[in-house]
C-alpha positions as CSV (number, residue, x, y, z in Angstrom):
1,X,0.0,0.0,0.0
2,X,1.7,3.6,-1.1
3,X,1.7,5.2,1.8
4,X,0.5,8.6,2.2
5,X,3.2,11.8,1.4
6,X,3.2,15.2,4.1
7,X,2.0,18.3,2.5
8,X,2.6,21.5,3.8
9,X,2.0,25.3,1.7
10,X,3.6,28.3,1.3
11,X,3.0,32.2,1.7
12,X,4.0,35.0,0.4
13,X,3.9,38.3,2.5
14,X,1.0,40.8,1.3
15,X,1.9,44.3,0.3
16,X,-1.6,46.0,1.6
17,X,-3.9,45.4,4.4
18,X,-6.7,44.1,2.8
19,X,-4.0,41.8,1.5
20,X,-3.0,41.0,4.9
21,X,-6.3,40.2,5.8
22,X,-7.2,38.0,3.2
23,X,-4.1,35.6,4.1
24,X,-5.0,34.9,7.3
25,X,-8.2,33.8,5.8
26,X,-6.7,31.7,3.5
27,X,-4.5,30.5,6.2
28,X,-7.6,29.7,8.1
29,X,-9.2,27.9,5.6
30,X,-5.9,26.0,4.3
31,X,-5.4,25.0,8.1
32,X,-8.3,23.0,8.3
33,X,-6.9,20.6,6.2
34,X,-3.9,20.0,8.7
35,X,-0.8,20.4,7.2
36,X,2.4,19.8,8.2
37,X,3.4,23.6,8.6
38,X,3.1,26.6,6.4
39,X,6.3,28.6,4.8
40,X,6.9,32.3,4.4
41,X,9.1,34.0,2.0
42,X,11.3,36.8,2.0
43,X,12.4,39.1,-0.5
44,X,15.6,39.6,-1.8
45,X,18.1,40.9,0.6
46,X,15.5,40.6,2.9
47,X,13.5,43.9,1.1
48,X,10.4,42.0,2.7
49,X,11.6,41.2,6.0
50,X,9.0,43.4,8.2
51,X,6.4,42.2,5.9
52,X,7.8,38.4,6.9
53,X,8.2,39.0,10.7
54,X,4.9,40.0,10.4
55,X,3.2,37.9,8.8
56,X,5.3,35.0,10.9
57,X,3.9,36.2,14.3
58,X,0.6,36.8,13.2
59,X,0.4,33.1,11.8
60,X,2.0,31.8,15.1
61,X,-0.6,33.7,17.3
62,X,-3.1,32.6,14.9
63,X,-2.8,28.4,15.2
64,X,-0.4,25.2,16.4
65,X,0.4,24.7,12.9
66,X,4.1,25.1,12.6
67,X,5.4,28.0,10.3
68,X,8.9,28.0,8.3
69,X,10.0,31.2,7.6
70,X,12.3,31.8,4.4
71,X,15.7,33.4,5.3
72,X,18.5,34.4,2.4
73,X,21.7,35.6,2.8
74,X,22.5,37.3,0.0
75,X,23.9,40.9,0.8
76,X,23.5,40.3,4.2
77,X,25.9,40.4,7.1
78,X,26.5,37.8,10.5
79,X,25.2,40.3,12.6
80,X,21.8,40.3,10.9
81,X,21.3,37.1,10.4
82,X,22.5,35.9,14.1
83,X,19.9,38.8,15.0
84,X,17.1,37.1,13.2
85,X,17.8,33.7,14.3
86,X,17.6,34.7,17.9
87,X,14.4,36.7,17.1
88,X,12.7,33.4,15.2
89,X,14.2,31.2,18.4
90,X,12.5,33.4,21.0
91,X,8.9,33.5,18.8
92,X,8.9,29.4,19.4
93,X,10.2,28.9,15.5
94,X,11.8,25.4,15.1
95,X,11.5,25.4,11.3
96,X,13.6,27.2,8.6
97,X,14.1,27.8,4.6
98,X,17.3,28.5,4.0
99,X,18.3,30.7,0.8
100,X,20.5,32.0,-1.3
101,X,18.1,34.6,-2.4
102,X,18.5,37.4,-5.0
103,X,21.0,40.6,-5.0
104,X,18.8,43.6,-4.4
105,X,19.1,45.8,-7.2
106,X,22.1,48.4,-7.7
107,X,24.1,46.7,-4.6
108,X,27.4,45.3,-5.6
109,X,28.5,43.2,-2.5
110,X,27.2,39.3,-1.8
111,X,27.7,39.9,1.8
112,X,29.6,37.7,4.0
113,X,27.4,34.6,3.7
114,X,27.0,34.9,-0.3
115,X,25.5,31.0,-1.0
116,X,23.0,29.1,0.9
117,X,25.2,26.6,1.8
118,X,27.0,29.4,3.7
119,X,23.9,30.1,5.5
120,X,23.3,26.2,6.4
121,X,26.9,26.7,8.0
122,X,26.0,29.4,9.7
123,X,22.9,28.7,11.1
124,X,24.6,25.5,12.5
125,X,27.0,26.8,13.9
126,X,25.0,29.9,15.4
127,X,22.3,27.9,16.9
128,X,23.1,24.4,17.1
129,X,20.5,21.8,16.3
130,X,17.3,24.0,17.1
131,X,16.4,24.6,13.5
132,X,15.1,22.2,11.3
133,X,16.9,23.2,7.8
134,X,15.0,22.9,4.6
135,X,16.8,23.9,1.2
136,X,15.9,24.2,-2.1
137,X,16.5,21.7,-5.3
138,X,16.6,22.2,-8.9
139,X,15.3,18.8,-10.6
140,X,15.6,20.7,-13.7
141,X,19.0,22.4,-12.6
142,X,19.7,26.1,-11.3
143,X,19.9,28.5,-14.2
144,X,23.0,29.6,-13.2
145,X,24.7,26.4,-12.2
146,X,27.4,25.5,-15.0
147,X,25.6,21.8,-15.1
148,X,23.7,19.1,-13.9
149,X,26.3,17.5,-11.4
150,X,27.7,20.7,-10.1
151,X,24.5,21.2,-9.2
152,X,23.9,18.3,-7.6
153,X,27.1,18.7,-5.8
154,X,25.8,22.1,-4.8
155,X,22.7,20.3,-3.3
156,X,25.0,17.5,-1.5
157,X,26.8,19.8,-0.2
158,X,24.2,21.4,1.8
159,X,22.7,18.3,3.1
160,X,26.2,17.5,4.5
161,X,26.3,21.0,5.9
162,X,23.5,20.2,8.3
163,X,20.3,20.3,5.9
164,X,17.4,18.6,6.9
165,X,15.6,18.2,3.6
166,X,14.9,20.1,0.8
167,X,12.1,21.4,-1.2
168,X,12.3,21.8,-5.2
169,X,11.7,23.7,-7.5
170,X,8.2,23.6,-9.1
171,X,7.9,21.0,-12.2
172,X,5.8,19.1,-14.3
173,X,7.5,16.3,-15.7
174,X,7.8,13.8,-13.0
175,X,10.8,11.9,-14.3
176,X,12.8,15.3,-13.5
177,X,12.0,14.8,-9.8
178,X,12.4,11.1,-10.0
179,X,16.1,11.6,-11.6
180,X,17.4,13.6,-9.0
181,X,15.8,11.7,-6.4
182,X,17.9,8.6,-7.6
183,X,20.4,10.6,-8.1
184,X,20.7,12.1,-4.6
185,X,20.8,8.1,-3.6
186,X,23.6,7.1,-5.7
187,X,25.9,10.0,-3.7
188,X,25.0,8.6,-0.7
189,X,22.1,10.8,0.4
190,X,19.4,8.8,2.4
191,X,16.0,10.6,0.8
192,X,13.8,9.5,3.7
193,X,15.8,10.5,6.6
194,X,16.7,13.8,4.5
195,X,13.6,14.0,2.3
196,X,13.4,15.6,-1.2
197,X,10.1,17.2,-1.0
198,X,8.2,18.0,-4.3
199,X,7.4,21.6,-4.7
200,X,3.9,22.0,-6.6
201,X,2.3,24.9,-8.5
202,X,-1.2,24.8,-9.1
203,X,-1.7,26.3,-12.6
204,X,-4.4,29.0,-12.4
205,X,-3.3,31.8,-14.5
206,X,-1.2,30.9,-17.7
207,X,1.0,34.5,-18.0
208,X,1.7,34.4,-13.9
209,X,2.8,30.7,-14.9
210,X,5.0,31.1,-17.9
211,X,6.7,34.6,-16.4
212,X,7.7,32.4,-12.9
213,X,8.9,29.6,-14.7
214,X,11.1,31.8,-17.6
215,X,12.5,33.7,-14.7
216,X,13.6,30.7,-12.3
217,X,14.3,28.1,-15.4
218,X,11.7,25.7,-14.8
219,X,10.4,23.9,-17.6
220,X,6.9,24.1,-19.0
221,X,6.5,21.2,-20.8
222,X,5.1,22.0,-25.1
223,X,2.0,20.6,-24.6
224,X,0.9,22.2,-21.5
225,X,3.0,25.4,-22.8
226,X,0.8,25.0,-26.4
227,X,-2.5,24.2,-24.8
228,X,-2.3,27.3,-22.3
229,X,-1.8,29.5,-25.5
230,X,-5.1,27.9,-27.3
231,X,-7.5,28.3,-24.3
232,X,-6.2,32.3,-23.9
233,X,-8.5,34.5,-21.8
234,X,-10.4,31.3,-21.0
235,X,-10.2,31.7,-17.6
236,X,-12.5,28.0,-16.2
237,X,-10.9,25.8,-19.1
238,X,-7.2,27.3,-18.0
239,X,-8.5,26.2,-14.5
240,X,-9.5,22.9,-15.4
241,X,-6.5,22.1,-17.9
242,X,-3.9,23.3,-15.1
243,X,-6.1,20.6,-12.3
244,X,-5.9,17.9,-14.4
245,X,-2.1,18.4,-14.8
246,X,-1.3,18.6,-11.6
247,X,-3.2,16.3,-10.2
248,X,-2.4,13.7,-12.3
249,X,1.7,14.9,-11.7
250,X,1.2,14.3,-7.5
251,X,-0.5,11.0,-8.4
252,X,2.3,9.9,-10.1
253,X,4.9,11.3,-7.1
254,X,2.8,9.6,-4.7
255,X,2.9,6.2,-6.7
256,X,6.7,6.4,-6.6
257,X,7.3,7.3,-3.2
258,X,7.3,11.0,-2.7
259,X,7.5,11.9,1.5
260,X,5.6,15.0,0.5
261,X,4.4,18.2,-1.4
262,X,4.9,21.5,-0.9
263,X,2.1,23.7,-2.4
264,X,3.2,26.9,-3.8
265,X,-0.1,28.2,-2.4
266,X,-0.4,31.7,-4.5
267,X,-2.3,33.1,-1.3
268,X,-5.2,31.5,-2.3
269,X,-7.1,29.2,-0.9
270,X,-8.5,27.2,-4.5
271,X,-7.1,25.1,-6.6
272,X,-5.0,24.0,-3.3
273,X,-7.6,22.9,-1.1
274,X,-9.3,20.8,-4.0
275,X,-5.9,19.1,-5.0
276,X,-5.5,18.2,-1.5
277,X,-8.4,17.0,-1.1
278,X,-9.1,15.2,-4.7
279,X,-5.3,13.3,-3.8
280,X,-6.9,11.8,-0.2
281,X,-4.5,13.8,1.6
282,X,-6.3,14.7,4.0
283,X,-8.1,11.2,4.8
């Protein structure tokens, strides 16, 4: 019997109010269906990091679900992060996604912890084994990694570092997560003690889908790509299309295996909730 994989969602911080207001709603209603714990990002250079502290207490306050707050070290120095690490142990967080991030734009300097590797270090060394480390993976390889294996290596690297698991990369052909998974095992790396979760993006909105993927170098497979692009402003068939893809992608993870999904939720409660629940996740 194929045992059933952890989910869990992410966040992004809102920029208004109402925003605001309508994730914790989402969070309220995506909380019902008992996930593992709920993720936050953070901008690059930490440009969102009120935003994210935030949104991270409020969600705290708000339930028991565990939340995982995104921290990149790009541009930033010790001092900060050290700060922030103390700040997330003292709010009760035991969870973290550690990131390279993105430069901000017009600064020159990386900082003194310039890759997330760095930042595993780091956060190991700063606070021990309080934090459970998640990273991220690239089943279709980092745009800017120079190939396949030094990527990999890249990956390896940071589970020997002190990584707990990692998350991916969102994807749509299966065999992508499936290679690197098999991959991780043949260099040594036990993928249930130090899980390679799946990252999923519901597919709701065809241009939001197409501009993510073509500016983090996932792959949109030609027929999904070509059949988004015949169903234009068509806004229920789009919706429908982008379910049936998905779904059928996590039923072929959880055939093979997968410990669990990670919803790149959009801040919205639908198609998430109906994924979730269409996969028996929940049962």
């Amino acid at each position: 019997m194929v045992s059933k994989p952890a989910f869990s969602f992410e966040f992004f911080p809102a920029k208004t109010e109402q925003g605001g207001e309508k994730l914790l709603s989402t969070y309220d209603a995506l909380n019902q269906l008992s996930p593992s714990y709920f993720s936050v990002t953070y901008g690059a250079g930490g440009s969102t990091r009120e935003r994210t502290l935030g949104i991270v207490k409020a969600l705290i306050e708000r339930g028991d679900t565990e939340v995982a707050p995104h921290m990149s070290c790009i541009g930033d120095d010790k001092v900060e992060i050290a700060g922030l690490l103390d700040h997330y142990k003292a709010l009760g967080i035991k969870r973290l996604v550690a990131l390279r991030g993105d430069l901000p734009s017009g600064q020159v300097g990386m900082g003194e912890l310039p890759f997330a590797l760095d930042l595993v270090k780091f956060i190991r060394e700063h606070s021990g084994d309080h934090f459970r480390i998640e990273v991220a993976a690239y089943p279709e390889m980092h745009p800017q990694a120079r190939s396949f294996e030094f990527d990999v290596d890249n990956l390896v690297n940071k589970y020997q570092a002190g990584a707990n698991a990692s998350i991916t990369q969102f994807f749509y052909n299966a065999d992508s997560y499936l290679y690197l998974r098999d991959t991780l095992h043949k260099r040594g790396i036990d993928t249930v003690a130090q899980p390679l979760v799946a990252g999923i993006m519901p597919i709701t909105n065809s241009r939001n889908l197409l501009r993510f993927a073509d500016s983090c170098g996932a792959d949109i497979p030609r027929y999904i790509r070509k059949q988004l692009m015949d169903f234009g402003d068509d806004r229920t068939a789009i919706r429908e299309f982008g379910f049936d893809v998905v779904y059928r992608l996590c039923e072929r993870l959880i055939a093979e295996g997968v410990p669990a999904m990670h919803f790149y939720s959009m801040n919205k409660v639908e198609p998430n909730k109906r994924l979730v629940e269409a996969l028996g996740l929940t049962d």
